[in-house]
Each structure stands twice: as structure tokens, then as C-alpha cells.
C-alpha positions in Angstrom: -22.2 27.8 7.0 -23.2 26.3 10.2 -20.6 24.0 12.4 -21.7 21.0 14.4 -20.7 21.2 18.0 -18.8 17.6 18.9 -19.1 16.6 22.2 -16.0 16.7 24.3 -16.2 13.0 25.1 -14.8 12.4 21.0 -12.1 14.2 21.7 -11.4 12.0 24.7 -12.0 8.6 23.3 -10.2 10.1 20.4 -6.8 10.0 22.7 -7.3 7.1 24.9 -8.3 4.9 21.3 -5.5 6.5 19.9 -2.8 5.4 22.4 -4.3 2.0 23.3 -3.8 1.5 19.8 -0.3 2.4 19.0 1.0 0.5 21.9 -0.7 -2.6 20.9 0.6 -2.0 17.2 3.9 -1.3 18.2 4.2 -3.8 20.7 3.0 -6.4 18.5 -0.1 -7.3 20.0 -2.4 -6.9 16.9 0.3 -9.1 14.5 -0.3 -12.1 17.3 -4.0 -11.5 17.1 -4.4 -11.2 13.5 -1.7 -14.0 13.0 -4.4 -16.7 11.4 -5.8 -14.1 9.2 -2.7 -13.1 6.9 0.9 -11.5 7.0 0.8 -7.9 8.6 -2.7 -7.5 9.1 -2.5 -6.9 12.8 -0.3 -4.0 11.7 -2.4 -2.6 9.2 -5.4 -2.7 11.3 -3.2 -1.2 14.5 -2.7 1.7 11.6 -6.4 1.8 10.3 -7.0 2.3 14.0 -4.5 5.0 15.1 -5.3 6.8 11.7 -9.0 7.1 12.4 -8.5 8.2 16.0 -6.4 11.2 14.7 -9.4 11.9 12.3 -11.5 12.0 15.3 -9.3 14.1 16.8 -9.1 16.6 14.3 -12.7 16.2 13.8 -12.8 17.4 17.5 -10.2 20.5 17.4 -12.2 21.6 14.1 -15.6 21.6 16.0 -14.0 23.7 18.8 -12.1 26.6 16.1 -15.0 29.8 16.5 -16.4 30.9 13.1 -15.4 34.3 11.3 -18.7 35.5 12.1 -18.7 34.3 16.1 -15.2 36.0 15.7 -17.3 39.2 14.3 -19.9 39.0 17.2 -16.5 39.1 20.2 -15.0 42.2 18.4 -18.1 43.8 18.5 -19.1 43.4 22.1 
């Protein structure tokens, strides 16, 4: 099975999305923004956000793990 090779800038908007977004979740910046549309929607978009920015992130660490058979080709060499 073949892997696709994510470019490292994923895994760094990965991190900076991911911390831009749990300060303004925790701080309470999404729950002023979001205020007119509904009860705890700026905190369940400020989640939405943080949890696909750790899905990018995995995404990214995945993408960097070597294959069993590029594992086969080091021990060879």
C-alpha cells in the first residue's frame, strides 16, 4: 500500500490552528462571537476546530511513520 507524503507545512498549521483555537475557546472568545446564533455554539465550534486540527495532526505524524517495506530496504543496506 502506498502512503502519501503530507507536506510539513500541515503539520505546522495543524499546531498554530490548534492553539489559536483552544485559547479562543477557553477564553470565551468564540461563545461572544457565536452569541446571536444559539447557546454554546461558540464552544462547540472552538471544539469542532481544535478536534480537526488534532486530525490534521495525526494525519501529519502518520505520513511521516516509514513503511514495513522502507523499514526492509534500511536493514538491508
Amino acid at each position: 500500500m502506498k502512503r502519501a507524503i503530507l507536506p510539513p507545512s500541515l503539520m505546522v498549521t495543524s499546531i498554530i490552528g490548534f492553539i489559536i483555537s483552544a485559547v479562543y475557546t477557553v477564553s470565551g472568545t468564540f461563545d461572544r462571537l457565536f452569541a446571536t446564533w444559539g447557546e454554546n455554539v461558540g464552544l462547540s465550534l472552538g471544539f469542532a476546530f481544535c478536534f480537526a486540527f488534532v486530525i490534521m495532526f495525526v494525519s501529519s505524524m502518520i505520513s511521516m511513520t516509514p513503511t514495513e517495506e522502507e523499514l526492509k530496504e534500511l536493514q538491508v543496506r
